[in-house]
C-alpha positions as CSV (number, residue, x, y, z in Angstrom):
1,X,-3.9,-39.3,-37.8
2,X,-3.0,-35.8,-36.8
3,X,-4.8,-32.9,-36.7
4,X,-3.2,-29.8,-38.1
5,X,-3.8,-25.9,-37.1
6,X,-2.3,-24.1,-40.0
7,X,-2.4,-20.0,-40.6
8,X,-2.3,-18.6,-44.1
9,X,-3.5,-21.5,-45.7
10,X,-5.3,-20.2,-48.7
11,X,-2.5,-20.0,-50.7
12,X,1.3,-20.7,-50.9
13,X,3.3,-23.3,-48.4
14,X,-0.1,-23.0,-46.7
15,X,-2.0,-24.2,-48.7
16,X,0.1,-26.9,-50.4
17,X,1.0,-28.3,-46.5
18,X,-3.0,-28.5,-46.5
19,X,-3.7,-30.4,-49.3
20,X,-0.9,-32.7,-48.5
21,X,-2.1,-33.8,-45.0
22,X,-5.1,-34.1,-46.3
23,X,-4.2,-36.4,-48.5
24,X,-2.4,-38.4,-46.1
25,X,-5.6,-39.2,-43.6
26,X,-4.9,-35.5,-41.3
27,X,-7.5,-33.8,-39.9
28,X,-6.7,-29.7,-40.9
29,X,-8.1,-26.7,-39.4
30,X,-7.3,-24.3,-42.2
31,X,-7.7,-19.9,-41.5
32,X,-6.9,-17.4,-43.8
33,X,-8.9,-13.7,-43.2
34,X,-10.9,-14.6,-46.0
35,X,-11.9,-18.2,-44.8
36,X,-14.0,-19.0,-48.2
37,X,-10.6,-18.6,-50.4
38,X,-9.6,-21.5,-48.2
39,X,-12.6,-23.7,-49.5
40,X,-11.9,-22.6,-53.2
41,X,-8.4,-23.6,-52.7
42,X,-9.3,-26.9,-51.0
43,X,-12.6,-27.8,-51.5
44,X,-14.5,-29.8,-50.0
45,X,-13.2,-32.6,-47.0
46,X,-14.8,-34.5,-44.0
47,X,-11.6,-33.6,-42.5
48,X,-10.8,-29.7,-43.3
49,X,-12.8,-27.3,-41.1
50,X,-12.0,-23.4,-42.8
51,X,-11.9,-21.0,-40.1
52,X,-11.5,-17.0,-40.2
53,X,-8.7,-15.9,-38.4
54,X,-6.8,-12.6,-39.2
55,X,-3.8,-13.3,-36.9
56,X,-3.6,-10.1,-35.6
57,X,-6.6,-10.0,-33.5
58,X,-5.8,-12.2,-30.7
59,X,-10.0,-13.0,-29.5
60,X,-10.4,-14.4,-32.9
61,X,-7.4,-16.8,-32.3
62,X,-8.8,-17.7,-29.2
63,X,-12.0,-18.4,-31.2
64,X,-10.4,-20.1,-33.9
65,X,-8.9,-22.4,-31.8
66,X,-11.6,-23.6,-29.5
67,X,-13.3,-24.7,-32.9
68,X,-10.5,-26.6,-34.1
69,X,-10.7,-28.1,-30.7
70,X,-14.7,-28.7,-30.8
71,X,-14.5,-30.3,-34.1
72,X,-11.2,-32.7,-34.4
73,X,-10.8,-33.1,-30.3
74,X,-7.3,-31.6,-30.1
75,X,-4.6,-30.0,-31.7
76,X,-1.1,-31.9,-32.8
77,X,0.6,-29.6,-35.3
78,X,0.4,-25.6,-35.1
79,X,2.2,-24.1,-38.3
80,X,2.5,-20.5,-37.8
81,X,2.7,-19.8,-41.5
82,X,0.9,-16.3,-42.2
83,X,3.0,-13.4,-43.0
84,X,4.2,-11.1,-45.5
85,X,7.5,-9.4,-47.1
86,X,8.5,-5.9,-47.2
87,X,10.9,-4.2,-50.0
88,X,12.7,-1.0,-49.1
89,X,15.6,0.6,-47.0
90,X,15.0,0.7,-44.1
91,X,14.9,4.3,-43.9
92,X,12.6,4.5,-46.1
93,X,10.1,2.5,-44.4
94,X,7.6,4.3,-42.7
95,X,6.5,3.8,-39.3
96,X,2.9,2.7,-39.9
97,X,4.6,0.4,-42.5
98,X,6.7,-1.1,-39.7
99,X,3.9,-1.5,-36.8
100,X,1.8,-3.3,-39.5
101,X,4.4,-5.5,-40.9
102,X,5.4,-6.2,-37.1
103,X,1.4,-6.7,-36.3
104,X,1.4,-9.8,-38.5
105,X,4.4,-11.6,-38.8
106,X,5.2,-11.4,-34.9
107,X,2.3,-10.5,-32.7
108,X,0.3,-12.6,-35.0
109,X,2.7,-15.2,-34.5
110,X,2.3,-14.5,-30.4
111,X,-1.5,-14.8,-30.4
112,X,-2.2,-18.0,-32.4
113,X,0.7,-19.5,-30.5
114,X,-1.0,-17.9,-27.2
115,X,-4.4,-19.3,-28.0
116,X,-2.8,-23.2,-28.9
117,X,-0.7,-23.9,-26.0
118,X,-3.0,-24.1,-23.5
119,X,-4.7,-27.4,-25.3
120,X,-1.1,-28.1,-26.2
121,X,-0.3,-28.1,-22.6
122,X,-3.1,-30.2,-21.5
123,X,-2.8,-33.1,-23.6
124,X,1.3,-33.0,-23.0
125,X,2.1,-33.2,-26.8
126,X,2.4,-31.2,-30.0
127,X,4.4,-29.7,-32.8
128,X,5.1,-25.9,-33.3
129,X,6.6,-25.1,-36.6
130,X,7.0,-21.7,-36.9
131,X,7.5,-20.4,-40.6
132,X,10.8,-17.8,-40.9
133,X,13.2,-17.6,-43.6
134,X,16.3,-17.3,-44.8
135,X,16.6,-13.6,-43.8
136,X,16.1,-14.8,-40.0
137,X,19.7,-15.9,-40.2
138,X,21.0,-13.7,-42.1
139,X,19.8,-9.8,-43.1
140,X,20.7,-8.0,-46.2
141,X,20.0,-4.7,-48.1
142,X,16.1,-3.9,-49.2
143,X,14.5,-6.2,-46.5
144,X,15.7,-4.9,-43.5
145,X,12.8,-4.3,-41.3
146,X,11.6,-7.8,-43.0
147,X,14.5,-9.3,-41.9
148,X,14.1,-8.4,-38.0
149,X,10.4,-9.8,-37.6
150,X,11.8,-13.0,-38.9
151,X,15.3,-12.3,-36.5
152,X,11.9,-11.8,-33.7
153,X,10.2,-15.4,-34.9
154,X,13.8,-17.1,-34.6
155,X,14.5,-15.8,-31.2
156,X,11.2,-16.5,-30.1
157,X,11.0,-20.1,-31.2
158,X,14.6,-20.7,-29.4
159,X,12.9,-20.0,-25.8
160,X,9.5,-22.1,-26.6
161,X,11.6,-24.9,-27.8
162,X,13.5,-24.9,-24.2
163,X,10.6,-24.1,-22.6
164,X,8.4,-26.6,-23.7
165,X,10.1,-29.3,-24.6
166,X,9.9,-30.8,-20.9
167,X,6.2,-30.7,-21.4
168,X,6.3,-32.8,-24.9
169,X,5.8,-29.6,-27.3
170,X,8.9,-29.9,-29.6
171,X,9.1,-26.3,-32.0
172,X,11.1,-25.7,-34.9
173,X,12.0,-22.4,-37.0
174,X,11.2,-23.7,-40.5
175,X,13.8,-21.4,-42.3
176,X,12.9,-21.8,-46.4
177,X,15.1,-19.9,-48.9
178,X,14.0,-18.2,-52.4
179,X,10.7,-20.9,-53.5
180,X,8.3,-20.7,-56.5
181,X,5.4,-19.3,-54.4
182,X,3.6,-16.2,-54.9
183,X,5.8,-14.4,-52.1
184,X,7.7,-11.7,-54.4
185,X,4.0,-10.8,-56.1
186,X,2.6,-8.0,-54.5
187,X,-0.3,-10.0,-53.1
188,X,3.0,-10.9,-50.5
189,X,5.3,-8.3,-50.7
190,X,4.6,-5.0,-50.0
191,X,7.3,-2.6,-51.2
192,X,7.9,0.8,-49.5
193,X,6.8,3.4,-51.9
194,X,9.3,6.1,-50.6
195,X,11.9,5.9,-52.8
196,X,15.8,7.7,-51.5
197,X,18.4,7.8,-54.4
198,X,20.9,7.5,-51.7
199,X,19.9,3.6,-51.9
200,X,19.6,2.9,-55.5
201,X,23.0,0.8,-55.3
202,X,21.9,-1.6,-52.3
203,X,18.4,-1.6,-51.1
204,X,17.1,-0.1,-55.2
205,X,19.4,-3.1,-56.5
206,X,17.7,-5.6,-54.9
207,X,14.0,-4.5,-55.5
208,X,15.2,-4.8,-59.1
209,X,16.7,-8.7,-58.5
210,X,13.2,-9.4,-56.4
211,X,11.6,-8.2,-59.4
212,X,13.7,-10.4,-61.5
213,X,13.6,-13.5,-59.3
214,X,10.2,-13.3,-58.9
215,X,8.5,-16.9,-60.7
216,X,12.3,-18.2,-61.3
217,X,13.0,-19.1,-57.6
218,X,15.2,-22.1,-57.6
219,X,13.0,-24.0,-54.3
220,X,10.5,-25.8,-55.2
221,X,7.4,-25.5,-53.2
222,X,5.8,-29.2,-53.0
223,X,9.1,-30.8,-52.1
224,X,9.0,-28.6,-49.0
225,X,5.6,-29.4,-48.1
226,X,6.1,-33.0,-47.9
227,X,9.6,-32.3,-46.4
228,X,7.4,-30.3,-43.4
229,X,4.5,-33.0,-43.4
230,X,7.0,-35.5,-43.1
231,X,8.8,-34.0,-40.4
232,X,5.7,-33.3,-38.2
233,X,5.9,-36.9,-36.9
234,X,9.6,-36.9,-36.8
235,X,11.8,-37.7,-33.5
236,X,14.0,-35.7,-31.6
237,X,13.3,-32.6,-34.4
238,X,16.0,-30.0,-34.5
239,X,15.2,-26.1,-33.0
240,X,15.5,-24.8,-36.5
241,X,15.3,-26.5,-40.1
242,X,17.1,-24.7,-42.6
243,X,15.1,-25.7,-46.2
244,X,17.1,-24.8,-49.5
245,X,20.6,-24.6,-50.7
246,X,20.3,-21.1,-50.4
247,X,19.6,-20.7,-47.3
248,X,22.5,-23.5,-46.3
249,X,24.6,-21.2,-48.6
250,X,23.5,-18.1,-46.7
251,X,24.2,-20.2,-43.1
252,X,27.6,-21.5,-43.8
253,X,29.0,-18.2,-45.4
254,X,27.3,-16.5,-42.3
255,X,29.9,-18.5,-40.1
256,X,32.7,-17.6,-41.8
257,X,32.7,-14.1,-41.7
258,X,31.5,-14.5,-37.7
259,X,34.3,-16.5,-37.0
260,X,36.6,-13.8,-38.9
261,X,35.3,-11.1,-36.7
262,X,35.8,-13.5,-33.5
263,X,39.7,-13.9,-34.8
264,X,40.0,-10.9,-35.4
265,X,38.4,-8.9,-32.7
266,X,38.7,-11.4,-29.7
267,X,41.3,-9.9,-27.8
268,X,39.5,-6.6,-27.6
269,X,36.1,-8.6,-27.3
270,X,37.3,-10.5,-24.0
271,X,38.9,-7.1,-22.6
272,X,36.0,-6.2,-21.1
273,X,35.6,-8.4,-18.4
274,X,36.5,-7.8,-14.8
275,X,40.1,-8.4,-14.5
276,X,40.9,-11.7,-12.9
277,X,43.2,-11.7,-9.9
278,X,46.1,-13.3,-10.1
279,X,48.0,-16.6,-8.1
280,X,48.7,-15.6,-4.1
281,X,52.2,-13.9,-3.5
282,X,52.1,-12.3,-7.0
C-alpha cells in the first residue's frame, strides 16, 4: 500500500489518479482550494483524507502536509498536478497575468515540493511526479508564457532527480500531450483578453484550433492514469515520461530540427572557445 499526496485533485488527471489508487488499496491525501469539490468528486473512503491547499501559499502546504503525515504515517507518492493554461501572444499577456500564471504552476510547484521532502528525506524513499506537458519540450505560438512555466517545472525536476536520487527519492516530469480533460475549458485555460491583430496568423490561429480541439483531444485520460499509478511502483523510472503520440511526435521532430541547427551552425558554434595551442615547435 502506498500513500499518495496529490494536488489538483478535484477534477481532471487529478482526480482520475485518485479514484484509481483508491481503488487499488492506496491511501490518498487529496487538496484542491476548494477541498469539499474533492469529496463530491470522490466521496466517501477510510482511505482518502481531503485537504485545502491553494498551492500558492506555501504555510498551508506545510499544513497540508503534516496532515497527510498525521493521518496515513508518511508520504510515498507526491504528484504535483495543479496548474492551469494560458492562451495569447505573449505580448499580449499582461504582467499580472504572468506573475499569477507563474504563482501556480511553478512556485506552487516549489512549495508543496518544499513542504514533502523533508518527510521524504527522513524515511529515505518516495516518488515525485511532477505534472508538465508537451509544451515543456517544445513551445509554440499562443502559449508562450505557458510554455516557459512548464520549460521551469522540466528544468527543475532535472536537478531534484540528481539530487535526490542518492537519497531514494526517484522524480519524473510526467509530459502528457492534447487529453480529453477539461484543460481547454475556461475553468483551465485562461486566455489573455488583449487581443493585437499583428497575431491573428500565429498566436489568433491557434486560440481558434484550442477552441476547436477542445472535447476532441485524441489522449485519453484513464489510460494515463493507470499508466501513472502503475508507474509509481516502477524501477529505475526514467527523469521524464513523455505520455501521447503527440507529444513523442512533438519530441522526435524537435530533434531534427536541433540537430539541423547543430550541422548547420557548428563551426561557428565551437568558434568561440579559447583557441587551443598548438603541438611544441609549431
Amino acid at each position: 500500500m502506498s500513500t499518495w499526496f496529490i494536488t489538483g485533485a478535484s477534477r481532471g488527471f487529478g482526480a482520475r489518479i485518485a479514484e484509481l489508487a483508491l481503488a487499488n488499496g492506496d491511501n490518498v491525501a487529496a487538496t484542491a482550494r476548494n477541498h469539499r469539490a474533492v469529496t463530491r468528486r470522490l466521496g466517501d473512503h477510510p482511505n482518502l483524507l481531503p485537504l485545502p491547499l491553494d498551492v500558492t501559499d506555501e504555510t498551508q502546504a506545510t499544513t497540508a502536509a503534516a496532515a497527510a503525515i498525521e493521518r496515513f504515517g508518511r508520504i510515498d507518492v507526491l504528484l504535483n498536478n495543479a496548474g492551469y493554461g494560458l492562451l495569447g501572444a505573449v505580448e499580449e499577456a499582461t504582467a499580472a497575468e504572468v506573475e499569477a500564471l507563474y504563482r501556480t504552476n511553478v512556485f506552487g510547484l516549489l512549495n508543496v515540493t518544499r513542504a514533502i521532502l523533508p518527510h521524504m528525506r527522513a524515511q529515505r524513499s518516495g516518488r515525485i511526479l511532477n505534472i508538465s506537458s508537451i509544451g515543456g519540450y517544445r513551445a509554440g505560438p499562443g502559449f508562450g508564457v505557458y510554455c516557459s512555466t512548464k520549460f521551469a517545472v522540466e528544468a527543475l525536476s532535472e536537478a531534484l532527480h540528481a539530487e535526490l536520487a542518492p537519497l531514494g527519492i526517484y522524480v519524473t516530469v510526467v509530459e502528457p500531450g492534447y487529453f480529453r480533460t477539461d484543460f481547454l475549458d475556461s475553468s483551465s485555460l485562461a486566455a489573455s483578453p488583449a487581443r493585437i491583430a499583428d497575431y491573428d496568423q500565429t498566436a489568433g490561429a491557434v486560440r481558434t484550433h484550442a477552441a476547436d480541439l477542445n472535447h476532441e483531444q485524441p489522449g485519453d485520460p484513464d489510460r494515463l492514469a493507470k499508466v501513472l499509478v502503475d508507474f509509481a511502483t516502477a524501477a529505475n523510472p526514467p527523469v521524464r515520461l513523455p505520455l501521447g503520440s503527440d507529444t513523442v511526435a512533438a519530441i522526435e521532430a524537435k530533434h531534427v530540427s536541433d540537430a539541423a541547427i547543430l550541422a548547420e551552425w557548428r563551426a561557428v558554434s565551437v568558434s568561440t572557445d579559447f583557441a587551443q595551442p598548438g603541438p611544441v615547435g609549431t
